[in-house]
N, C-alpha and C positions, 0 to 999 in steps of 0.2 A: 762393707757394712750394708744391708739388705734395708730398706724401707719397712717400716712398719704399717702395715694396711690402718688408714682412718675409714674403713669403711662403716665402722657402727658408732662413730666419734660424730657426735653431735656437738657441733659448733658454727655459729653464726658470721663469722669472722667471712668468711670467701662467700657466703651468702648473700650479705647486707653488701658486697664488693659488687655484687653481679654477675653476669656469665664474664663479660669480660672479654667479648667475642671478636672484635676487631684487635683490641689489645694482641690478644692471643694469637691472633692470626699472624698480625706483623712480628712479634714475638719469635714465632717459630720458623716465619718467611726467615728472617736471617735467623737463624738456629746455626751454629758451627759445630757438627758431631766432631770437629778435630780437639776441640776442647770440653772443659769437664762442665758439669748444672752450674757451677757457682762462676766459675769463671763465664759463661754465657752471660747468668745474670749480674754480673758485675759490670759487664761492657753494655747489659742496658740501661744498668743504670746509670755507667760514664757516659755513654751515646745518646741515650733517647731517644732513637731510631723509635718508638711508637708514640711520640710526639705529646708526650705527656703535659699538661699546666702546671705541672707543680712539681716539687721533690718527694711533696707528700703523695701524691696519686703512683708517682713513680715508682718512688718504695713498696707504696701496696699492689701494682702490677708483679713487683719483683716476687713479694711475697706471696700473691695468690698464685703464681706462676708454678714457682719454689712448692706448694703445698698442694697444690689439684694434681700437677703432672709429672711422668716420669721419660724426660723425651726422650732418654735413651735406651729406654724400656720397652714397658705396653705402648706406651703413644708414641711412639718412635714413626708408625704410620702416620698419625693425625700431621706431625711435622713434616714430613716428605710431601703427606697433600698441600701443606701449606706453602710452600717451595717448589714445588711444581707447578704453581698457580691455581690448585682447583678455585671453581670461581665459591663466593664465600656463601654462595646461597646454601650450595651442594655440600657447605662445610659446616655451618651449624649445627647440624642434627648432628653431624659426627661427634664435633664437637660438645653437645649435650649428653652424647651416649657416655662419650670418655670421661664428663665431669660428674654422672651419676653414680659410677665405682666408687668414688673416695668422698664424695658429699650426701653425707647421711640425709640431710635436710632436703633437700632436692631429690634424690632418688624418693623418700618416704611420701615426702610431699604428693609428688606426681603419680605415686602407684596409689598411694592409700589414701587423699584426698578429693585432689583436683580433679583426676581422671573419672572416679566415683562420681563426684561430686559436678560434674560435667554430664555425664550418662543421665544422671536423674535429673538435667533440666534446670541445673544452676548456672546462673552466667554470670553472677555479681560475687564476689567474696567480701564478705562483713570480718570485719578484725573480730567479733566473737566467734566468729566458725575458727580463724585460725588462732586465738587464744585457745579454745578445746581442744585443738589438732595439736598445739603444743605440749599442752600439757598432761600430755599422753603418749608421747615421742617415747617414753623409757619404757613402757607397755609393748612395745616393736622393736626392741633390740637397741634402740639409741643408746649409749654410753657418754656423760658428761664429762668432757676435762675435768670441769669443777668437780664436780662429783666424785671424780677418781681420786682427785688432789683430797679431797675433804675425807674419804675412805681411809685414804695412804696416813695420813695426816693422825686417826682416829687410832688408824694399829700402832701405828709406832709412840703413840704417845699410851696408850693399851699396853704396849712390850716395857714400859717404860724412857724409849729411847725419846733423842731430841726430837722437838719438831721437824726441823730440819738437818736430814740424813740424807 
């Protein structure tokens, strides 16, 4: 079964989580390619090996994990650097590159705001600069879960069929 690209999937979920960048680093530091994504993430979430405070925080490492990356895939380097010890200065950026493919918000953000918005001499960000930034994310390609759901939602009940098919 092939991964579905979230690259134009506008969602704040792995956003509002962070980069997540130590997370991730220990994360991938024990990565076992002899076992499958879930099985990985099942033993951190039995282990904790990234030292979590809570079940809740755990969980959503599991799951931002699960959702930004594909370690056996494209980021299959990002994790060999992690395991080799690159030291984690030298691994951020990498790691920022890797999470701008499949984080609409982040990728958008940084090309079409901050970076601009940097150049002309801005240093502060006012939540009304990025309430206008948001709400123009579907102008640039963004695609809303919700959005999809509520389209989906709109034909089949259009077709006559149930809500939920």
């Amino acid at each position: 079964m092939t991964k579905q690209s979230r690259a134009d999937t506008v969602s704040s979920f792995t956003v509002v989580k962070g980069a997540m960048i130590v997370e991730s680093y220990r994360v991938f530091a024990a990565w076992d390619f002899s076992r499958t994504k879930r099985q990985n993430l099942d033993r951190l979430r039995e282990e904790n090996f990234v030292g979590a405070g809570t079940t809740t925080w755990l969980r959503d490492i599991a799951k931002v994990i699960n959702r930004r990356f594909d370690p056996e895939g494209r980021d299959r380097n990002l994790v060999v650097l992690a395991q080799s010890g690159c030291d984690l200065d030298e691994w951020k950026p990498i790691l920022l590159w890797h999470m701008t493919r499949d984080e609409f918000l982040v990728r958008d953000f940084l090309q079409n705001w901050l970076f601009p918005a940097f150049e002309s001499g801005t240093f502060r960000i006012r939540p009304e600069d990025l309430l206008q930034y948001l709400s123009r994310v579907g102008e640039r390609g963004g695609v809303s879960r919700a959005r999809q759901r509520r389209r989906g939602l709109a034909t089949r009940l259009g077709e006559g069929r149930p809500a939920s098919s």
